[in-house]
C-alpha positions, 0 to 999 in steps of 0.5 A: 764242713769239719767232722765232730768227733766226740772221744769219751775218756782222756786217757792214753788212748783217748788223748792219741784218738783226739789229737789224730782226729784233730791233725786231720781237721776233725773238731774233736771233744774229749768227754772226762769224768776226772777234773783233768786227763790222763791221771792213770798215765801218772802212775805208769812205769812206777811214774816213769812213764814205759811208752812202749817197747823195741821188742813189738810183737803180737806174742806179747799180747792177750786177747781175741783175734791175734791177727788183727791185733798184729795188723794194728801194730804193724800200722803204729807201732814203736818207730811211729810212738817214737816219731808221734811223741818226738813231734810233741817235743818229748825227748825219749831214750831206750833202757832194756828195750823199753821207751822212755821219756829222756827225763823219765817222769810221766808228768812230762809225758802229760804235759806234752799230751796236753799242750798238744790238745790246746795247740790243736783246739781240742774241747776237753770236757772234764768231770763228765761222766757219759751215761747214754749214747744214741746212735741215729739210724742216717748217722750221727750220735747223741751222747748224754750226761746229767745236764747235758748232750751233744751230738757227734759225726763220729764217736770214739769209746776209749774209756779204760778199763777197771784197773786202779778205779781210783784214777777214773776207770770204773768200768763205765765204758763196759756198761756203755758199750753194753748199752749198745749191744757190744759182746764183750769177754769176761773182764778180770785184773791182770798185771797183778799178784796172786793170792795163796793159802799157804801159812808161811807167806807170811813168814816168807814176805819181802824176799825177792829171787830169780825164779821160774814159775810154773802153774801146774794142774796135776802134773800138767804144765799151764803156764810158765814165766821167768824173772825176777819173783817177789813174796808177800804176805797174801803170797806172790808177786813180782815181774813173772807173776805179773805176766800170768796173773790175767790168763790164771784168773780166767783158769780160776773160774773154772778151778777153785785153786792152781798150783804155782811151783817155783823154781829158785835155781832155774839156770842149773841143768837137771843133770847139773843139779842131780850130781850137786845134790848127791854130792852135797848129801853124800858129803852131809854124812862127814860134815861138823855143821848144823843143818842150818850152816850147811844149808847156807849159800844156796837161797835167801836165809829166810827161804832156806829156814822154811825149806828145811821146815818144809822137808822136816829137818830142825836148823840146829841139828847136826846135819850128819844125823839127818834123814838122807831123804829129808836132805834130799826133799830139801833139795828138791824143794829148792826147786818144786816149792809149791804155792795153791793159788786161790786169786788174784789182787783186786781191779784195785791192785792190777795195773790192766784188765784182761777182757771186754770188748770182743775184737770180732765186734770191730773191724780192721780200722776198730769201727764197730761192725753193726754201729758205722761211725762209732770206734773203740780204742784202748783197754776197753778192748779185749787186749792186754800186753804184758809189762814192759811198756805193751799196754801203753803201746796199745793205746797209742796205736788203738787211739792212732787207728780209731782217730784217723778211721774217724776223721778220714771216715766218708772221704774214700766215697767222696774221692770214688764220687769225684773220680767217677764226675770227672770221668763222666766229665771227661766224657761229655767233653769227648763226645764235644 
C-alpha cells in the first residue's frame, strides 16, 4: 500500500519534499494557502533564481546545531541540486560560484518544478490554509482546514517563514509547529538593511562603495563583513549588511542600538594609509586648492562633503588654513565613519528569517523527535544562509531529506522482518 504524504507549503522546499516522496512511490498532497506554488521562488536572485553555490559549507550558515546542518549538506548538496535540477530538463550555468538556470529567470525554474509534480501525480491543493494538525497516537495524522481534512501516514511542514508575507509566508507554520509543542528560537528578518539614527542618511542615499563593515560595541569588534555597501535614506544596505543583519537583530534585543563603523578604503594596510595621511596633511600646509578640490579623488563626492562636515572643515576654505587635526579627523573618518544602528527593515523587506524551530527538536533524517512520522524542511527551521544562493540550497536539501525519510519511513523494519523470516526460514529447512 502507497505512503500518503501530506506536505504543507508549496514552497522551494515544499515542492523538493513532495516530488522526492513521489519518486519513491509516496501518494503525496501539497497543501498551499496561495492559488498556485512557489510564488516566493519568483523573486529570488532578484528574479534569477540563485539555486545554490559551488563554495558549500556550513560556515555559511546560521542556526543551532552545526553539525547537523553539515551532515545535511554533505547527503544533498550543489553536485546533487545540479543533478536533481538537470533530471528536470533545466539547463544550469555558473557565474561567481553561484548556480543559475542557463536562462536565468526563475520562472523556468517554477515551470520545471511544476511540471515535474504533474508528471509524478502529485495533488496539490491551493488557496488552503492548514490551521490544526492532530497527530494520533498508533501513527498517522489529521490535518484541517475550513471545510476540510485528511488524514496522512506521513507529514512534512514546510511552511516558510516570515520574510516577504506578501508571496504567502506569514509565519503560519511557527503557529503550527507551536500547536504541536516544537521549541522554536526567536524568529527575526535577516538578509535585510539596517536602520540608523544618523540625520545625514539622507543626504547620503544612493551611494554605493566598497567597504568593510564592522559592528562594534565599545571598542569590541562583533562582527565584520566586506562588500560591496549601498546608503539609503533609513541608513545602510547592500550585500556586507545583508550578511549581518540577522545575527545584529538577535544583538538588538539585548542593546538599544550597535555601532556600525565603516571602513571606505579597506585594501590600504594601517601603515600604508598613516604615512599617505601625513603626507597629504603635510602637503595641505602649500597647497592653492579648497578644501573641497583637495579632498577630491579619494571617496564619492557626496560621501567626501559630508565627511569634511563631519570633521568641522567648510568646503570653500582654503585647505592651507585648516585646523591639521580636523584634516587629520577627516582622514580618519574616511575609515571609522560611524552609524548607531537601532534595527532592521521589517519580515517585509528581508528576504529570510533568522530562527524557528529548534534543530534539537528534530533528529538527522529531520523527523520530529517526540512526533515519528512528522518532518520539517526549509525555513521553517532554525537555519538561515547568507546570500549567494545558501537559502535556496537549504530548501532543496531540507526538502531532499525530509521527503526521502518520509516515504522510506517503516522499510528499514520491514526489510530486518523479512531478513529475520528468511532466516527462520532457512532454519526450518535445515532442520528437514
Amino acid at each position: 500500500m502507497e505512503k500518503r504524504i501530506g506536505v504543507i507549503g508549496g514552497g522551494a522546499s515544499g515542492m523538493m519534499a513532495a516530488l522526492t516522496a513521489a519518486r519513491r512511490g509516496a501518494e503525496v498532497t501539497v497543501y498551499e494557502g496561495n492559488d498556485r506554488v512557489g510564488r516566493k521562488l519568483l523573486i529570488t536572485g532578484n528574479g534569477r533564481c540563485n539555486l545554490g553555490n559551488r563554495q558549500l559549507s556550513v560556515a555559511e550558515y546560521h542556526g543551532g546545531d552545526k553539525a547537523l546542518i553539515a551532515s545535511c549538506l554533505g547527503r544533498f548538496g550543489t553536485e546533487e541540486t545540479r543533478d536533481f535540477f538537470g533530471s528536470l530538463g533545466l539547463l544550469l550555468r555558473e557565474k561567481n560560484g553561484g548556480l543559475y538556470p542557463e536562462c536565468e529567470q526563475a520562472a523556468v525554474v517554477l515551470d520545471v518544478l511544476r511540471y515535474a509534480l504533474e508528471d509524478h501525480g502529485v495533488h496539490v491543493v491551493s488557496q488552503t490554509k492548514i490551521t490544526g494538525i492532530k497527530p494520533f497516537p498508533k501513527g498517522g495524522f489529521e490535518v484541517s482546514w475550513q471545510g476540510g481534512r485528511a488524514f496522512h501516514d506521513r507529514l512534512i511542514l514546510a511552511c516558510g517563514g516570515r520574510a516577504f508575507p506578501k508571496t504567502g509566508s506569514d509565519g503560519s507554520g511557527y503557529a503550527l509547529a507551536g500547536q504541536l509543542g516544537l521549541a522554536q528560537k526567536d524568529v527575526v528578518p535577516a538578509l535585510t538593511g539596517l536602520r540608523c539614527r544618523e540625520e545625514f542618511c539622507r543626504a547620503l542615499a544612493g551611494i554605493r562603495a566598497d567597504a568593510a563593515v564592522q559592528i562594534m560595541e565599545g571598542e569590541k569588534v562583533l562582527l565584520k563583513e566586506r562588500g560591496e555597501l549601498q546608503l539609503v535614506d533609513y541608513g545602510i544596505s547592500g550585500i556586507p549588511v545583508f550578511q549581518l543583519s540577522g545575527q545584529v537583530n538577535y544583538l538588538l534585543k539585548k542593546r538599544k542600538e550597535l555601532r556600525a563603523v565603516m571602513d571606505f578604503l579597506p585594501d590600504f594596510s594601517q601603515e600604508e594609509y598613516k604615512k599617505y595621511t601625513e603626507k597629504r596633511v603635510k602637503g595641505a600646509k602649500s597647497s592653492s586648492r579648497t578644501a573641497e578640490a583637495f579632498f577630491t579623488g579619494i571617496l564619492h563626492k557626496k560621501l567626501m562633503m559630508q565627511i569634511l562636515k563631519l570633521a568641522g572643515i567648510k568646503p570653500n576654505e582654503p585647505v592651507k588654513d585648516a585646523d591639521p587635526g580636523k584634516l587629520g579627523e577627516v582622514f580618519r573618518l574616511c575609515r571609522n565613519l560611524e552609524f548607531h544602528v537601532t534595527g532592521s527593515g521589517s519580515f517585509d523587506q528581508a528576504q529570510v528569517c533568522a530562527g524557528g524551530v529548534k534543530l534539537s527538536e528534530v533528529t538527522q533524517q529531520l523527523e520530529a523527535v517526540r512526533i515519528p512520522g512528522l518532518y520539517l524542511a526549509g525555513e521553517l527551521l532554525d537555519v538561515d544562509g547568507r546570500c549567494g544562493g545558501y537559502n535556496l540550497q537549504w530548501a532543496w536539501t531540507s526538502g531532499y531529506i525530509a521527503g526521502k525519510a518520509a516515504a522510506e519511513a517503516g522499510n528499514e523494519q520491514k526489510q530486518k522482518a523479512n531478513e529475520s523470516g528468511q532466516k527462520a526460514g532457512n532454519v526450518e529447512n535445515d532442520s528437514d
